[in-house]
N, C-alpha and C positions, 0 to 999 in steps of 0.2 A: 546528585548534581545540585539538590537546593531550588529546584524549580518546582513551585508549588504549581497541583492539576487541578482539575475540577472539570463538573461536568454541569450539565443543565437536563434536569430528568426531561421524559418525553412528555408527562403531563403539560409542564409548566411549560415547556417548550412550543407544545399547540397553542397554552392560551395567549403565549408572548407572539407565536407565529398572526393569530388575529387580530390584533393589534394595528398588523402592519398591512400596507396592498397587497392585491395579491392573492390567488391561491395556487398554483401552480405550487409544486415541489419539486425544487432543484438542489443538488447540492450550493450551487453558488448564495441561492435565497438562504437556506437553513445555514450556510457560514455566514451569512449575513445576520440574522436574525440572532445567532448565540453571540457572533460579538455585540451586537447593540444590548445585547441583554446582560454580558459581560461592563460592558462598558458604561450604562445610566440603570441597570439592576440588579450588583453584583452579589446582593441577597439572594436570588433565584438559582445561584449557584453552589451545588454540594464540593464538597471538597472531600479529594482521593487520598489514602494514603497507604503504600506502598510498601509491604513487608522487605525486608533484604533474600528471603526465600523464593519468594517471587520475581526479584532482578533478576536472578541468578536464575531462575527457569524462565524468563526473558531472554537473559544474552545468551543460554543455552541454543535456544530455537533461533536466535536470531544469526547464531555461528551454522546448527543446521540448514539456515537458510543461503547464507553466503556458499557454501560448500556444496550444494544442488544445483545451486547459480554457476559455479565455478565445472562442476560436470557435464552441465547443461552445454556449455558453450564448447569444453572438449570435444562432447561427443560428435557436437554440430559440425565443428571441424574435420574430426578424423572421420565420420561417416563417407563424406562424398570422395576422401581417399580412399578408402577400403573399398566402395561400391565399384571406382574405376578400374581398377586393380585386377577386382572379378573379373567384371565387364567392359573393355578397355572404351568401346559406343558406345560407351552411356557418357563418356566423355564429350564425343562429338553431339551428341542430341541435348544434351542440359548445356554444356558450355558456359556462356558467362552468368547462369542463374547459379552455378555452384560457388560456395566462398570458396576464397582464397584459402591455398592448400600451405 
């Protein structure tokens, strides 16, 4: 895609974190904290770079993931059919907490 990554190791990242107010760890402080480091120390930042073997075992996992997503949501559906079908009161007693059939 041409979009260059990087990262900010964890060392440099605590001494950039003392810097600033603060100690609390939140993610909102620590995306705070690598942009300004990003932004007025862009030296502190290593830079990724990214085999094509890798992409490809990337979108791999990232298609297994849509297609779990994708089963995930079938099942959720077709369970509370199948469950009334058994059991016609389980209709009456869950009622509008079942999704739409």
């Amino acid at each position: 895609m041409g979009i260059a990554v990087a990262y900010l190791p964890g060392l440099t990242m605590r001494r950039v974190a003392d810097l600033h107010p603060g100690q609390a760890k939140t993610d909102a402080r620590d995306a705070y904290i690598i942009a300004d480091a990003a932004r007025t120390m862009p030296h502190t930042l290593r830079g990724i770079t990214v085999a094509d073997e890798h992409i490809a075992e990337l979108s791999m996992l990232c298609g297994f993931d849509d297609d779990l997503a994708a089963q995930l949501t079938g099942v959720r559906y077709r369970l509370p059919v199948l469950l009334t079908q058994i059991h016609p009161a389980l209709q009456r007693v869950l009622g509008p907490r079942l999704p739409p059939s």
